[in-house]
N, C-alpha and C positions, 0 to 999 in steps of 0.2 A: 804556730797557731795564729788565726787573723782573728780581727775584731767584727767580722759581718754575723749577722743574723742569721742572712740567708743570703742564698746562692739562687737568682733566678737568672736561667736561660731562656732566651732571644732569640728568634729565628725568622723570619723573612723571607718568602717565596713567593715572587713578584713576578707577572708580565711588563710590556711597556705601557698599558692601559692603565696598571693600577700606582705606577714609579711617581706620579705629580701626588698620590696621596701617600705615600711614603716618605713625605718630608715632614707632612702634620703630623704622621704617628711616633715619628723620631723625637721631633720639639715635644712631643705631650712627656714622652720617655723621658724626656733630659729635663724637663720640668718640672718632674714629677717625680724625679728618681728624689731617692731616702737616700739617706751617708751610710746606714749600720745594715744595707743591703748588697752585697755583689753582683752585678749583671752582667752578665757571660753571655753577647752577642754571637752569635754564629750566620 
């Protein structure tokens, strides 16, 4: 048994147009992430 909350999946489907704004949404994700939540990036 684990200690998370919840289990929120991740998912990302990018062209190259949109890959310079996929660093901001990453840093908001890892800035923002909770400790008693699991993120299951895919």
């Amino acid at each position: 048994m684990n200690n998370y909350q919840h289990e929120i999946s991740i998912f990302f489907s990018i062209d190259d147009k949109y890959a310079p704004y996929l660093s901001v949404a990453l840093l908001s994700l890892v800035v923002n992430a909770k400790a008693e939540n699991f993120y299951l990036l895919s």
